[in-house]
LOBASE-704663 format. One line per 3 residues: their letters; for each residue x, y, z of C-alpha. Coordinates in steps of 0.001 Angstrom, whole numbers, m for minus. Example, Ala and Ser with C-alpha at 12.3 -4.5 7.8 and 13.67 -1.06 7.14 Angstrom:
2
as) 12300,m4500,7800  13670,m1060,7140
% end
This chain:
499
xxx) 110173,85413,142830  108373,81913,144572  106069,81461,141406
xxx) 104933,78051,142927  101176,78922,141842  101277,80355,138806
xxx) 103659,77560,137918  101177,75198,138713  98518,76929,136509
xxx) 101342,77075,133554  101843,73600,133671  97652,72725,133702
xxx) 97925,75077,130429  100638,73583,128974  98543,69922,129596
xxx) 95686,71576,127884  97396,72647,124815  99507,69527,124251
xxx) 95440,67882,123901  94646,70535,121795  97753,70474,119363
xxx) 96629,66332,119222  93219,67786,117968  94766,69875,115787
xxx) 97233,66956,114124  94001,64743,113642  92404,67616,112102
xxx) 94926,68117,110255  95270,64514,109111  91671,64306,108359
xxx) 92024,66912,105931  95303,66408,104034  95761,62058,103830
xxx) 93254,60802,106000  90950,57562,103888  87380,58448,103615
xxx) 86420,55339,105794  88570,56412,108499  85998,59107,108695
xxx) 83903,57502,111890  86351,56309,113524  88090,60178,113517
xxx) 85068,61162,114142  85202,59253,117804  88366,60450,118284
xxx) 87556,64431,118094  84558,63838,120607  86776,62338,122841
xxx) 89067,64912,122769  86511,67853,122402  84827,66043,125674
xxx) 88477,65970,127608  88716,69920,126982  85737,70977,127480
xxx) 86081,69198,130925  89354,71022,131805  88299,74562,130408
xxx) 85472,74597,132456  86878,72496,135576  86746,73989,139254
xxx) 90266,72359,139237  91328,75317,136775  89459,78204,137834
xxx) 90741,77141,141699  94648,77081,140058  93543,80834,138512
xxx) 92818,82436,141571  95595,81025,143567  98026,82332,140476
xxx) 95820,85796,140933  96509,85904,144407  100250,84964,144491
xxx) 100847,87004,141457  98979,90552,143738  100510,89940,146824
xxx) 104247,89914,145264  106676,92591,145254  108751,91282,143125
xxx) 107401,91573,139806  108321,94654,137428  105277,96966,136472
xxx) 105367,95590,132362  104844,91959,133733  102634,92408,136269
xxx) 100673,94132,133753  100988,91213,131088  100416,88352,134148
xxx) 97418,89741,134738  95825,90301,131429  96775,86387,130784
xxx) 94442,85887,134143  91271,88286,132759  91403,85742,129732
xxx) 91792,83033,131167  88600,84145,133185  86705,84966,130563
xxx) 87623,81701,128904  86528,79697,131539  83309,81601,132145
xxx) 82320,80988,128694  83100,76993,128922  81419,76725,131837
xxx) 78116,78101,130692  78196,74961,127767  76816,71673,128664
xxx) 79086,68734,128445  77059,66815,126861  76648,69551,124079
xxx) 79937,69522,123864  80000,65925,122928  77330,66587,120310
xxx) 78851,69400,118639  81775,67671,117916  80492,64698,116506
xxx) 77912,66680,114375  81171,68841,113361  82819,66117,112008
xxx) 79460,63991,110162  78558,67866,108918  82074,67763,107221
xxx) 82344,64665,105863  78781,65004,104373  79608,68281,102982
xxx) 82400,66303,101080  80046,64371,99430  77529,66838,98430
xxx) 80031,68598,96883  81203,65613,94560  77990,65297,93861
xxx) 76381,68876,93694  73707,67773,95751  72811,70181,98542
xxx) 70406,67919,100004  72933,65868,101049  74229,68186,103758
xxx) 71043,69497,104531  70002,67303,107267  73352,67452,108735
xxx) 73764,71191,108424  70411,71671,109936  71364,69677,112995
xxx) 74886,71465,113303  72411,75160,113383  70101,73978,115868
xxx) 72886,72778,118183  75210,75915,117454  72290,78172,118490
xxx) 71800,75998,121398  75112,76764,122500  75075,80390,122173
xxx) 71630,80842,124356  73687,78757,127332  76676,80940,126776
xxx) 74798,84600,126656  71649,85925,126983  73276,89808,126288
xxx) 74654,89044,122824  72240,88412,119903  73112,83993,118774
xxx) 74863,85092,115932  76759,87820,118103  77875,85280,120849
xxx) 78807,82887,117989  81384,85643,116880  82968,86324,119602
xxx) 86251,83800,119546  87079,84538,116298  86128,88461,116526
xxx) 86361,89771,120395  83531,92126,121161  81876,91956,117861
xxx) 78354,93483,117360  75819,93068,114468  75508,97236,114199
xxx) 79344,97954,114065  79509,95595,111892  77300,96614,108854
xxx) 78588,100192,109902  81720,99530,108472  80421,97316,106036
xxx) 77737,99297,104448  80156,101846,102324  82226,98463,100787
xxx) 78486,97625,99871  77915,100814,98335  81373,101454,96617
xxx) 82350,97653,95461  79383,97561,92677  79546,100638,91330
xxx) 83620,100121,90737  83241,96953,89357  81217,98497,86560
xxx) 84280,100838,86051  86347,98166,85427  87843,97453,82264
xxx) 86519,94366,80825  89429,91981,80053  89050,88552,78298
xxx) 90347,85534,80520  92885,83633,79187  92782,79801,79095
xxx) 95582,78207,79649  96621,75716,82434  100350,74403,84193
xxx) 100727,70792,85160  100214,69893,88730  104061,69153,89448
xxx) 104654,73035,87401  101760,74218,90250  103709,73079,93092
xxx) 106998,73620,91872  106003,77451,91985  104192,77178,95343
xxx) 107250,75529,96965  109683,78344,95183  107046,80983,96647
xxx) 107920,80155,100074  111581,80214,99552  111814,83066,98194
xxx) 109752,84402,101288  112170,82971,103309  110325,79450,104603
xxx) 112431,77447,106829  111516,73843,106176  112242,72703,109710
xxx) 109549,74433,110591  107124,74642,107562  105328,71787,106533
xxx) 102847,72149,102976  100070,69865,102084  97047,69324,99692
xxx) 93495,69378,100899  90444,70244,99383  90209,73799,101125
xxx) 93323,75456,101840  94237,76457,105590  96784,76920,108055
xxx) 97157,75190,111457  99605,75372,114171  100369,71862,116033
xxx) 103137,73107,118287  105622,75643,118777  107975,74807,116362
xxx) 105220,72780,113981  103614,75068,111084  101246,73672,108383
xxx) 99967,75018,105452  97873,73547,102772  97035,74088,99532
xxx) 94775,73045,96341  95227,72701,92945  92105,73119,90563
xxx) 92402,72235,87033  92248,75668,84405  92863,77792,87604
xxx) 96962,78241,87551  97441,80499,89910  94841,78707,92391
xxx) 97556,76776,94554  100306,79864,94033  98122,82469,95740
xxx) 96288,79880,98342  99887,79182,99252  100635,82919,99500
xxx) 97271,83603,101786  98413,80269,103800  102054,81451,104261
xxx) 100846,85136,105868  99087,83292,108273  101791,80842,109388
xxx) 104226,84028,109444  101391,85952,111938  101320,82315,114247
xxx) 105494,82068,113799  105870,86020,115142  103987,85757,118432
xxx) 104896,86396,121613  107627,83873,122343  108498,84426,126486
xxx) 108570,81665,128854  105149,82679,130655  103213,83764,127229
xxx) 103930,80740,124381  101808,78251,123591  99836,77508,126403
xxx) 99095,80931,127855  96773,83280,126438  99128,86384,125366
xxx) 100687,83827,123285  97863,83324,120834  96291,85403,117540
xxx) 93983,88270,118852  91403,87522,116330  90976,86019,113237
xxx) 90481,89585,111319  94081,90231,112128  94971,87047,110676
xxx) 92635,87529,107760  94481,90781,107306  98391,89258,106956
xxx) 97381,86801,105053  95290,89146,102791  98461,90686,103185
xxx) 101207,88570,101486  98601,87167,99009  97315,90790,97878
xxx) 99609,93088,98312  103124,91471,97990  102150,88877,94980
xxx) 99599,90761,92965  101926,93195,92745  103420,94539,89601
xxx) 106857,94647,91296  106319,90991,92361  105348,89917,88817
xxx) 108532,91307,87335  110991,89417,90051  108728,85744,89653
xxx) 108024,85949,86269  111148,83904,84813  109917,81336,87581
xxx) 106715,81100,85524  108605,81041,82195  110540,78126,83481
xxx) 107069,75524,83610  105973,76281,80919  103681,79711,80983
xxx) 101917,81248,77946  102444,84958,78683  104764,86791,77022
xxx) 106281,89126,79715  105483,90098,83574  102601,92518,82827
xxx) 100700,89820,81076  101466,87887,84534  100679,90961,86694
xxx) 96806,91823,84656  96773,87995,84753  96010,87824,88191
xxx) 94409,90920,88674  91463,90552,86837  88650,92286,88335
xxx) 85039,90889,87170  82392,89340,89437  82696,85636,89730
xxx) 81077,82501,91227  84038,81286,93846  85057,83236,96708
xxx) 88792,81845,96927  89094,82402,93182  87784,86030,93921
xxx) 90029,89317,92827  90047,91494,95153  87658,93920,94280
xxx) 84603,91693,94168  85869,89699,96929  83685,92000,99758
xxx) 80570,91305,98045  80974,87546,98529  81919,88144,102156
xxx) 78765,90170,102458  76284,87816,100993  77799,84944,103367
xxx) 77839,87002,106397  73779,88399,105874  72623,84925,104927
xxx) 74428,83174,108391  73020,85750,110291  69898,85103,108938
xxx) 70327,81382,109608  71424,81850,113351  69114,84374,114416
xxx) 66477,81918,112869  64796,84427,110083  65949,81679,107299
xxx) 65469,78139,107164  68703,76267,106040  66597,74598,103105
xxx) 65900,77797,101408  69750,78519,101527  70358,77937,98156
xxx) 67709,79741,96435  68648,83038,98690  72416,82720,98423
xxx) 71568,82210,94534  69471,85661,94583  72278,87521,96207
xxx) 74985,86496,94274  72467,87588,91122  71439,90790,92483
xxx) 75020,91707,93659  77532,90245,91226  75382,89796,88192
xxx) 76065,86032,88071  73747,82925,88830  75567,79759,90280
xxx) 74249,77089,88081  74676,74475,90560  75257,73710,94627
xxx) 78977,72795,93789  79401,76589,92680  76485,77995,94856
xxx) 76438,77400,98711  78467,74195,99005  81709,75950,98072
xxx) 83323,76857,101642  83744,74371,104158  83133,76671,106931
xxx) 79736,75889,108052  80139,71904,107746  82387,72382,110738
xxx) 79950,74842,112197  82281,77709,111506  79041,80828,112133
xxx) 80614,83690,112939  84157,83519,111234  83150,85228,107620
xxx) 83229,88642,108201  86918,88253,109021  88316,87996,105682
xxx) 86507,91621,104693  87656,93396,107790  91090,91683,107343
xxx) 91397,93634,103647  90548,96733,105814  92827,96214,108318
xxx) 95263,95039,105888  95056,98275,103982  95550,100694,106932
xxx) 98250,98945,108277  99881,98570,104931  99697,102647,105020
xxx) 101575,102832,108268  104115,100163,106770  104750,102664,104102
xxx) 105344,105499,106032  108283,103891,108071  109777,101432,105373
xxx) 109285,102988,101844  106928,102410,99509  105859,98113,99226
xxx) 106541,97934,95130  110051,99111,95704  110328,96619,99043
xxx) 109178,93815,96825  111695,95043,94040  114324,94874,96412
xxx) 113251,91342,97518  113095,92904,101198  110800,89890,102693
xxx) 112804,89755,105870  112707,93602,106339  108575,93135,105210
xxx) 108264,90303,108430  110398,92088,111291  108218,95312,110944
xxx) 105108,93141,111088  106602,90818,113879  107088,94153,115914
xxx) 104207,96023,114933  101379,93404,114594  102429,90002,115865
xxx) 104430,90527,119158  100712,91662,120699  99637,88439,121055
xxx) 96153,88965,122368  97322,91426,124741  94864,94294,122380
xxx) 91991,92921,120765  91981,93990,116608  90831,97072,116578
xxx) 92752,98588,119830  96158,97128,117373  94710,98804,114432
xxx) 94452,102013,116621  97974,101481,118395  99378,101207,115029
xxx) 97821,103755,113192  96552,106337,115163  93124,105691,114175
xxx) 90356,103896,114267  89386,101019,111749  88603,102773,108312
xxx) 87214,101156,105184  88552,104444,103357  92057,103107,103200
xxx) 90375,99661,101653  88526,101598,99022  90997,104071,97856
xxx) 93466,101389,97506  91096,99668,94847  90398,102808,93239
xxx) 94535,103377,92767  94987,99842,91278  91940,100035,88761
xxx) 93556,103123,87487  96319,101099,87038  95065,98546,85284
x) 92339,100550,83211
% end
């Protein structure tokens, strides 16, 4: 087949996503070894670059290149039924794409950016310091122009709603606290059931920390050509090309298993981003090619963090790894109840499991809140103090510990939260159907069957690219639709176990 227009189009994608992997490096950089004065001058750069694609996601020039590809690609008679099929759901989102970046003004654009980067960088500081008042005025600016940009992009989606939509496709305020509301009811009640166990202190030196980290992923099955790690002060994972996976982590002093199980969350996203769609037409630049949402990658790297290393079966195989720097505990259940210790807590990322919803839920109603314009940003600490009270029985006793603990909303990041609770549920009803076809996971992880653990996922979950949004893969997986019942009973199984 003549593809003479869609390769046209392909190469205008591929443009675009070399200038977007360049974002990604200096975000990247800006995060892991980047000085704190080269903070304007990085800030400069990201407008630019924010400007540039904002200019060719939204240009004529593209949406011109989309319907010749359209057209070409319809009136051919060459092209099999499965990739006409997948050509043309690349071209509905590229459409949709490009009708959303043309709604945004430019010179928003430019704004956002720039406010994205000063809301960060002040956010830095206030943390150091504890001082909410020092992000205030930024974090302020960065709502007033994020709710700016929603009423340009929609007027049929609440803000809040349109905010949501890249990181959750199709996302609405009532399905949402439907299958939110029973975690809200069950979580509290089974965190009282818990039994109450005493915290050890103890502590591993930072090279012990990383040693462990670094012996995490090759035991996964890491290849280092491909796999880069880092520090930064919030863990994350980035792609910067198509053979070019990061992953950082932190280390925080009296937390030892802080940088392990970062690494471990990190690592199941990287995996989801290394196992998708990989043809000639699809990766990288071309829509099919990317993550479906971030609740599906929320879920695998839920995934590898929960369910692979707080396993019992994992603590037994690691443990002399542990024993090796240095480690207190005196065999692998110690390790195991170690880091499953279920009691409500300040710190989201230090979160177990169990109370981890509630802090998903408190974040989620109070940015709502903030972009439908019912709560003013100052009063954010007092209400996000109140909720954390009133739902987890604890009182942050300063902004450091409070509302200045994610960085998330210093890069005006509204919408994204509610991913990590629907990735536990999606991450425990896929985990189901993983069962059913490989065995049971404690006896996978006894068996150290990582490789046999990422094929199934690479052909159940990652090969979809964005070709079903998260809850049609749920579905296409499972049979059924998104459940929090698989979430919950899996909690109420593992407090058993640890009772």
């Amino acid at each position: 087949m003549n593809e003479i227009a869609w390769n046209k189009l392909g190469a205008y994608l591929n443009e675009t996503q070399i200038l977007g992997s360049i974002q990604n490096t200096l975000y990247w950089d800006q995060n892991t070894i980047m000085p704190r004065e080269g903070a304007s001058w990085r800030a400069d750069q990201l407008t630019y670059l924010a400007k540039i694609l904002h200019e060719r996601t939204s240009s004529n020039v593209l949406s011109d290149l989309i319907i010749s590809a359209e057209t070409e690609l319809k009136g051919s008679n060459e092209v099999d039924e499965v990739q006409f099929k997948s050509k043309m759901k690349n071209i509905e989102l590229l459409k949709k794409e490009l009708d959303r970046q043309s709604r945004i003004d430019p010179v928003l654009v430019e704004h956002l950016a720039r406010a994205k980067s000063r809301g960060y960088e002040s956010w830095q500081q206030a943390k150091e310091n504890s001082e909410y008042k020092i992000f205030l005025p930024y974090f302020r600016e960065l709502i007033k122009l994020r709710i700016e940009e929603s009423k340009q992009i929609s007027n049929k989606l609440s803000p809040w709603e349109t905010l949501a939509q890249p990181y959750e496709p199709d996302i609405t305020k009532e399905w949402l606290f439907k299958i939110f509301n029973p975690i809200k009811e069950a979580i509290p009640s089974m965190l009282k059931s818990t039994k109450q166990v005493k915290k050890d202190k103890w502590d591993l030196d930072n090279n012990s920390q990383k040693y462990l980290s670094e012996k995490l992923l090759d035991v996964f099955g890491r290849d280092k050509n491909l796999v880069a790690v880092a520090e930064s002060p919030h863990p994350f994972s980035i792609t910067l090309g198509p053979r070019d996976f990061r992953v950082t982590t932190r280390i925080v002093k009296g937390e030892p298993f802080s940088s392990f199980l970062a690494t471990a969350h990190e690592w199941g996203h990287s995996v989801y981003e290394q196992g998708l769609p990989s043809q000639s037409h699809q990766w990288f630049a071309w829509p099919l090619g990317q993550a479906t949402s971030m609740a599906i990658h929320e879920s695998q790297s839920l995934f590898w963090e929960n369910r692979i290393v707080k396993s019992k079966a994992f603590s037994e195989s690691f443990f002399k790894f542990f024993i090796e720097k240095g480690c207190p505990l005196k065999n692998y259940e110690e390790l195991w109840k170690s880091m499953n210790i279920f009691k409500g807590g300040l710190n989201r990322v230090e979160a177990d499991e169990l109370s981890y919803g509630l802090h998903i839920l408190i974040r989620t109603e109070l940015e709502i809140e903030l972009i439908e314009g019912n709560l003013d940003p100052e009063d954010l600490p007092f209400e996000w103090n109140n909720m954390y009270e009133k739902l987890l029985g604890v009182k942050p006793p300063n902004d450091k510990l409070g509302c200045l603990q994610d960085v998330h909303w210093s890069e005006g990041a509204f919408g994204y939260f509610p991913s990590y609770l629907l990735g536990h549920l999606i991450s425990a009803q896929i985990t189901s159907k993983l069962e059913e076809d490989l065995g049971l996971i404690e006896n996978l992880i006894a068996n150290q069957s990582y490789k046999s653990i990422i094929d199934w996922l690479k052909e159940n979950v990652h090969k979809y690219g964005r070709s079903l949004n998260s809850m049609e893969l749920v579905k296409d997986v499972t049979k059924l639709e998104l459940s929090p019942n698989y979430f919950i009973s899996y909690l109420e199984k593992k407090i058993n176990l640890l009772n």
